[in-house]
C-alpha positions in Angstrom: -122.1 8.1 36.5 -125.2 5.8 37.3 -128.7 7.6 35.9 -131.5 6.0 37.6 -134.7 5.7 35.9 -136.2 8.4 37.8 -133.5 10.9 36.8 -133.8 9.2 33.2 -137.7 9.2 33.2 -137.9 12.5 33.8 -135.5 13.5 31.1 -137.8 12.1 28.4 -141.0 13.9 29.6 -139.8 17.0 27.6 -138.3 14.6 25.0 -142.6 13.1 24.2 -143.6 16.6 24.8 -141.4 17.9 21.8 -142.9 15.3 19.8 -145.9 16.4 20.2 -145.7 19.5 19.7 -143.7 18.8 16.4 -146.8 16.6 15.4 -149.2 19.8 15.9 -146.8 22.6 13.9 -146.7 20.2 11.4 -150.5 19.3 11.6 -151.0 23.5 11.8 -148.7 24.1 8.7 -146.0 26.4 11.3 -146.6 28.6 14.2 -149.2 31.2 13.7 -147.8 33.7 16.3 -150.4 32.6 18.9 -152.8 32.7 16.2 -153.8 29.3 14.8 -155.4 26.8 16.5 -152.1 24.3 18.4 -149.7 27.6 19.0 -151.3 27.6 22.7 -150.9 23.9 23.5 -147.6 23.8 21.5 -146.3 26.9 23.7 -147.4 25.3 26.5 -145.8 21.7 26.0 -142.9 24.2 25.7 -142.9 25.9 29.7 -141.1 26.6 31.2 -138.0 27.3 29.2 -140.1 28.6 26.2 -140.4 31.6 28.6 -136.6 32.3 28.4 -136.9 32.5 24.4 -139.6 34.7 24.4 -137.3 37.1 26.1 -134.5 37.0 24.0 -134.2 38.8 20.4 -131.8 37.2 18.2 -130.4 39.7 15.6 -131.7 40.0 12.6 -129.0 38.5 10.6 -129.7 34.8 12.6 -132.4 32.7 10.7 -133.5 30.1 12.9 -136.3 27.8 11.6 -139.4 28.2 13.8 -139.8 24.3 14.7 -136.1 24.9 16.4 -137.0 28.3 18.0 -140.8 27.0 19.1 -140.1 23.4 19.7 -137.1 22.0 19.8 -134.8 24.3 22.0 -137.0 24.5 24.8 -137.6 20.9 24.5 -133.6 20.6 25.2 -133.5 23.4 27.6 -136.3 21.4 29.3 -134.6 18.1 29.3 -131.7 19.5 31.0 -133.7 21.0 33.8 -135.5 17.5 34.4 -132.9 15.3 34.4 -131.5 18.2 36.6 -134.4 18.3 38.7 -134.4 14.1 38.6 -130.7 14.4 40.1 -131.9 16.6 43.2 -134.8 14.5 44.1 -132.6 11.5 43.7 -129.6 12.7 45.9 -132.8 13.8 48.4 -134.3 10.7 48.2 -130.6 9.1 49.2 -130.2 11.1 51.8 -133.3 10.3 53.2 -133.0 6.4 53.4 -129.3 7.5 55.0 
């Protein structure tokens, strides 16, 4: 399957995102539960899949590590639905020049 770099470049906008939001819970010490000064910017490199997380309660007996739960699943989720979204316009963009 041939990615084009629109498809690709859009993939990696939740990639940078991610690592900067890595950069400011690091920076912050961890996520202060909307609290400290990055959790608003760091939730909202995180939209909109960080929006599915906060609806979902894990169980009590499944420790996941904050930077995963904050940062890096909804960057992945994210990533998926652009290079989704970069498929779409591409296939639309095809069928336009058709």
């Amino acid at each position: 399957m041939h990615v084009n770099r629109l498809t690709r470049n859009l993939t990696l906008i939740p990639l940078v995102a991610g690592t900067i939001s890595t950069i400011l819970f690091v920076a912050q010490g961890g996520f202060g539960g909307g609290h400290s000064g990055f959790d608003f910017v760091i939730t909202t490199l995180g939209f909109p899949s960080i929006m599915l997380l906060l609806l979902i309660t894990l169980p009590n007996s499944v420790v996941v590590p904050d930077i995963l739960l904050v940062v890096w699943i909804p960057a992945l989720i994210n990533s998926l639905l652009f290079f989704l979204l970069g498929l779409a316009l591409t296939k639309l963009i095809t069928l336009r020049k058709d």
